[in-house]
C-alpha positions in Angstrom: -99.2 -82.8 -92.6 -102.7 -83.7 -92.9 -105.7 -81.8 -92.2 -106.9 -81.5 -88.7 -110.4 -84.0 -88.1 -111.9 -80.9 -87.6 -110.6 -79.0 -90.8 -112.0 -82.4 -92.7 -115.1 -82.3 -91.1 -115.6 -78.5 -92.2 -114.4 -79.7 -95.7 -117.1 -82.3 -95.6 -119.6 -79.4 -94.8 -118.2 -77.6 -97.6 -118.8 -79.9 -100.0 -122.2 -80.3 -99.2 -123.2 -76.5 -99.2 -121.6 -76.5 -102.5 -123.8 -79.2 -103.9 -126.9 -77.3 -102.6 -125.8 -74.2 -104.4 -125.3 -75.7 -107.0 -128.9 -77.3 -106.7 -127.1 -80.6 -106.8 -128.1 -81.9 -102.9 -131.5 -81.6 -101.1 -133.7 -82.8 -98.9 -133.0 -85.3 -95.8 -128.7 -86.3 -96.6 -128.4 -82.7 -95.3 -129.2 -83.2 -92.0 -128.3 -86.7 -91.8 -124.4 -85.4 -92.5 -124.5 -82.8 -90.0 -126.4 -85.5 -87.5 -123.8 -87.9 -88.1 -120.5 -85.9 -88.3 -121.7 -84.6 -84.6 -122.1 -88.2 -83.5 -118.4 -88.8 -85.5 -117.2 -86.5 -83.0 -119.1 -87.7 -80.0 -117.7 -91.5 -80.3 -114.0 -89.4 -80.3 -114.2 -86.7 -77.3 -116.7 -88.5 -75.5 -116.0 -92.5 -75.6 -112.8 -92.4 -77.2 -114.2 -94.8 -79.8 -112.4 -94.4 -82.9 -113.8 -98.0 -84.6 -117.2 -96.9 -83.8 -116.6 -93.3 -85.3 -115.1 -94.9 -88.3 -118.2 -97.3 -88.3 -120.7 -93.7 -88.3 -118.3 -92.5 -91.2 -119.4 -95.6 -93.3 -122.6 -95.5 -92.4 -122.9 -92.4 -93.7 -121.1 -92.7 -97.0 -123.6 -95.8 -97.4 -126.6 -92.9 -97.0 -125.0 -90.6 -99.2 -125.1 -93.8 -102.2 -128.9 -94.4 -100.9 -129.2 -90.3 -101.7 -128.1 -90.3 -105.1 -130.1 -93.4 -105.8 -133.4 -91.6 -104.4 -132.3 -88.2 -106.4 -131.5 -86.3 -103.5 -127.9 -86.1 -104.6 -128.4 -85.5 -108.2 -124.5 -85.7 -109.3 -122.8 -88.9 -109.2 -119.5 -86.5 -109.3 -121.1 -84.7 -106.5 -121.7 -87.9 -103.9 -117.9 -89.3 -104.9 -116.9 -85.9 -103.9 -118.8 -86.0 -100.4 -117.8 -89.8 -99.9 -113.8 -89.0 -100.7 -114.2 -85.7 -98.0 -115.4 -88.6 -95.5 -112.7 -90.9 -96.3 -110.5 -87.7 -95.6 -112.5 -87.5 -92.1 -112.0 -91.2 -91.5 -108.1 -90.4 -92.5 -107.7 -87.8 -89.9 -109.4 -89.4 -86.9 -106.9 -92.2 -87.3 -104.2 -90.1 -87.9 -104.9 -88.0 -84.7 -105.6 -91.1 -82.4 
């Protein structure tokens, strides 16, 4: 079946630490994805708000463009990757609710 929320949330972390090994992320989209995958999970456990989760999963796909226009995300390949691990999130959330 698919992944867990959880187990696509990690795979979103994943594929961020990987981009700062690989000296292709820095600077503020790092904490911005950690601060808003917490908030993802907030809307869920807390409010039960799967739209509004959704809506915090688009939001941050929109920073993660906004990123690789400022050259925080150096790799095109490397925000795609990021944004198709939220869409993976945004998969799973639905899937689970």
């Amino acid at each position: 079946g698919p992944p867990s929320s959880r187990m696509a949330a990690q795979h979103v972390f994943d594929v961020v630490s990987d981009g700062i090994a690989e000296g292709e992320v820095t600077g503020g989209i790092v904490g911005e994805v950690q601060k808003k995958v917490d908030e993802v999970f907030r809307e869920i456990e807390d409010h039960q708000d799967l739209d509004k989760a959704i809506e915090k999963i688009a939001e941050l796909q929109e920073k993660v463009e906004e990123a690789l226009e400022k050259g925080e995300i150096t790799s095109p390949g490397r925000a795609r990757a990021i944004n198709r691990a939220l869409d993976d999130l945004a998969a799973a959330l639905q899937a689970e609710s």
